[in-house]
C-alpha positions as a Markdown table, in Angstrom:
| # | Residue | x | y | z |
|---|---|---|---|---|
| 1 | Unk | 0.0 | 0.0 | 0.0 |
| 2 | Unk | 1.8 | 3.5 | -1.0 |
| 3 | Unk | -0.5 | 6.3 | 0.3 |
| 4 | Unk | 0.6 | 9.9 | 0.6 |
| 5 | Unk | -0.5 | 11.3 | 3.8 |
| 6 | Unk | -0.7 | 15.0 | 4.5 |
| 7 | Unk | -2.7 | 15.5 | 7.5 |
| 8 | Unk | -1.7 | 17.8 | 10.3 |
| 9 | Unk | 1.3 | 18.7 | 8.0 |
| 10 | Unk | 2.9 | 15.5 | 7.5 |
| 11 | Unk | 4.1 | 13.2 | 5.3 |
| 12 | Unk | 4.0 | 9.5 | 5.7 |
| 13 | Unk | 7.0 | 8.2 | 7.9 |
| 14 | Unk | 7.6 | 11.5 | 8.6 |
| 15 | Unk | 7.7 | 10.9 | 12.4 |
| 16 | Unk | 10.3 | 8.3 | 14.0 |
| 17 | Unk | 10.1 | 6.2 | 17.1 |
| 18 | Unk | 12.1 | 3.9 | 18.7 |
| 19 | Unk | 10.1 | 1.5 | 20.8 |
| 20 | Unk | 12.2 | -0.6 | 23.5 |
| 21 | Unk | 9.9 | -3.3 | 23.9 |
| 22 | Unk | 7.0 | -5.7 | 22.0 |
| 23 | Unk | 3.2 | -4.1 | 21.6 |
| 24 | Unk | 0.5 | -4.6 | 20.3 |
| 25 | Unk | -2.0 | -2.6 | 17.6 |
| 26 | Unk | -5.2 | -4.3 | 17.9 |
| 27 | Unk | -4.9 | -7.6 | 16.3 |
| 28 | Unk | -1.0 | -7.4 | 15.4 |
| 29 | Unk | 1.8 | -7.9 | 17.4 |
| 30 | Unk | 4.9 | -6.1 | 17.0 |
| 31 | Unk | 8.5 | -6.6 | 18.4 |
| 32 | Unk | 10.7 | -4.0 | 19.9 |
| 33 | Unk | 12.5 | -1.9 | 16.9 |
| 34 | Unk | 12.4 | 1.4 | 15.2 |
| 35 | Unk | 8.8 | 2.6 | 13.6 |
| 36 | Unk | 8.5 | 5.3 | 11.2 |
| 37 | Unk | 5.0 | 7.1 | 12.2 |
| 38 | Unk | 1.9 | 8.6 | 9.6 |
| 39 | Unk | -1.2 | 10.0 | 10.8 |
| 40 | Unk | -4.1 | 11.1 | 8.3 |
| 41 | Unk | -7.9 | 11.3 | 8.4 |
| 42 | Unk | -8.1 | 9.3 | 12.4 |
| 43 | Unk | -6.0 | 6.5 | 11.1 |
| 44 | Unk | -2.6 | 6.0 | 12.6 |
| 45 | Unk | 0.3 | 4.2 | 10.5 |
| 46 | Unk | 3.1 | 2.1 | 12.7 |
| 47 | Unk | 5.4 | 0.7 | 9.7 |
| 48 | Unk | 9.2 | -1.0 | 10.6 |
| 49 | Unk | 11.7 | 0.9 | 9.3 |
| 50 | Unk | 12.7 | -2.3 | 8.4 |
| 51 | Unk | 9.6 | -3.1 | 6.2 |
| 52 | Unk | 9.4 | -6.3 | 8.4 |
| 53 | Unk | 6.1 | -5.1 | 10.3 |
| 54 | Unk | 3.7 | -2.7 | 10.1 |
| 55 | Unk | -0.3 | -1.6 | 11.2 |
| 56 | Unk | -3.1 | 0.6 | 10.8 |
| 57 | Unk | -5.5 | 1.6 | 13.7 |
| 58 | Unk | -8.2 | 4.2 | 13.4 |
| 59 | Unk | -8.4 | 6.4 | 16.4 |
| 60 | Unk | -10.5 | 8.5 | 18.4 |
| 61 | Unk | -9.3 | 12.5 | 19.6 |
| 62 | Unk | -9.2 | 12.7 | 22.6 |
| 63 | Unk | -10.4 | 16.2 | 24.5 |
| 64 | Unk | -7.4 | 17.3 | 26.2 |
| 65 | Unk | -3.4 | 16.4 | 26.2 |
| 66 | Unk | -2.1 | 15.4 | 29.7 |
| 67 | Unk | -0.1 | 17.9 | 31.2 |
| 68 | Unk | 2.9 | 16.0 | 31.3 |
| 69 | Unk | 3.0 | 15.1 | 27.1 |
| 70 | Unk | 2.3 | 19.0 | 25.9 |
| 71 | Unk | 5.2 | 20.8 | 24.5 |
| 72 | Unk | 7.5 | 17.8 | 24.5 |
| 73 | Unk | 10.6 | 17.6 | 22.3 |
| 74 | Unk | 10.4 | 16.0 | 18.8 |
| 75 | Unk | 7.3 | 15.2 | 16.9 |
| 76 | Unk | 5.2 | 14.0 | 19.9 |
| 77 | Unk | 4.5 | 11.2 | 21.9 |
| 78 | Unk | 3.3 | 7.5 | 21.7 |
| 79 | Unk | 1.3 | 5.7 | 25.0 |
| 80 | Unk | 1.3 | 2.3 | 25.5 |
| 81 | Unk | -0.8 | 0.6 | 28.5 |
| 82 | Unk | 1.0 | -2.0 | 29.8 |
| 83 | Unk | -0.7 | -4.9 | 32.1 |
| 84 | Unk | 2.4 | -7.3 | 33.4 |
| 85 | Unk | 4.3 | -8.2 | 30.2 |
| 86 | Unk | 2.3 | -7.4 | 27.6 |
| 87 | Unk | 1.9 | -3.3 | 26.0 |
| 88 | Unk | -0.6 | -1.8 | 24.0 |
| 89 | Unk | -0.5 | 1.4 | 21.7 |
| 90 | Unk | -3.2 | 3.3 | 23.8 |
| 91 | Unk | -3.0 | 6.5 | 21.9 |
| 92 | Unk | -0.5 | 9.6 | 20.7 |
| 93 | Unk | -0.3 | 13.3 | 20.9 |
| 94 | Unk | 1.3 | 15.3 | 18.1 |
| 95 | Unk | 3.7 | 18.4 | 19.0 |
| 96 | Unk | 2.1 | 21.6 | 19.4 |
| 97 | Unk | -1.4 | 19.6 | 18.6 |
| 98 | Unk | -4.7 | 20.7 | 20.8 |
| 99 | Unk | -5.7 | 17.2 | 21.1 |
| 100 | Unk | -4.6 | 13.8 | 21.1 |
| 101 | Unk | -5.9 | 10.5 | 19.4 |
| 102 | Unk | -6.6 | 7.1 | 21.3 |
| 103 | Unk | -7.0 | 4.1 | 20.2 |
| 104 | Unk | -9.7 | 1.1 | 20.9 |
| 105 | Unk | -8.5 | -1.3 | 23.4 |
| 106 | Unk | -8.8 | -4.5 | 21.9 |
| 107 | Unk | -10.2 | -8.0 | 22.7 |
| 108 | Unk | -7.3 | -9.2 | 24.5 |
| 109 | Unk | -6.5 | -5.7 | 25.8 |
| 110 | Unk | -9.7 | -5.2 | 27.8 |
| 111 | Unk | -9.6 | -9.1 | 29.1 |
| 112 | Unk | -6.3 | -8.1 | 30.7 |
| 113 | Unk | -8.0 | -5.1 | 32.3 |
| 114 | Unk | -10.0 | -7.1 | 34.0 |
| 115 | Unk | -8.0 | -9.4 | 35.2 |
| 116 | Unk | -4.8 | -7.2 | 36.3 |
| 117 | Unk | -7.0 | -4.3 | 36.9 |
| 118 | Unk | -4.7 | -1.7 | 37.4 |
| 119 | Unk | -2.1 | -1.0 | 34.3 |
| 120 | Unk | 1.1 | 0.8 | 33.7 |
| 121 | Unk | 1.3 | 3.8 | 31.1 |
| 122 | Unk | 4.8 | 4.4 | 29.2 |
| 123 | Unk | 5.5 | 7.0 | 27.1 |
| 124 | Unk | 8.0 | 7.1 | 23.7 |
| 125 | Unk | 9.1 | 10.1 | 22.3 |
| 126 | Unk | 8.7 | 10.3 | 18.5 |
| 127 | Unk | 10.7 | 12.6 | 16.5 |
| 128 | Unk | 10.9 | 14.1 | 12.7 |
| 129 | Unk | 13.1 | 12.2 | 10.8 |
């Protein structure tokens, strides 16, 4: 799939992260590895600089950007929910954006909820390539 996106100003894999450890995009699992980033029209693009691995969410905005992830360095910032070993992409906020995106919690996501209740949130820094 080759698909030009311009939204919000940028252009696909115009964003860069490097993500320490495995997560999860609704039904795809992907390992720990550098991700070039797109965002267009609510759906977010996670693609392996590699070319190995790559996925497409659509995402909801989200009202407000936590205090904590406005006005960060780079292009932004990507939040996984983590219960024990496993991490989900949760959502992102884009640099000098108004609002942030999040993202569906998946089938396996949510059964984890339930069962380890309380979860850990992590943050990774994207940045303009």
């Amino acid at each position: 799939m080759l698909t030009i996106l311009t939204g919000a100003g940028l252009l696909a894999a115009d964003l860069r992260a490097d993500i320490p450890f495995a997560f999860s995009i609704g039904q795809a699992t992907m390992p720990a590895g550098v991700y070039n980033i797109a965002f267009h029209n609510s759906v977010l693009s996670v693609r392996a600089v590699d070319g190995h691995n790559g996925a497409m969410a659509l995402t909801v905005p989200t009202l407000e950007i936590p205090k904590e992830h406005r006005n960060m360095v780079g292009g932004g910032s990507l939040i996984f929910q983590k219960y024990g070993n496993e991490s989900f992409l949760a959502g992102f906020w884009l640099n000098g954006a108004d609002s942030g995106h999040t993202l569906p919690a998946g089938k396996r996501q949510k059964e984890l909820a339930r069962q380890i209740k309380v979860g850990e949130a992590a943050a990774v820094a994207m940045n303009r390539k």
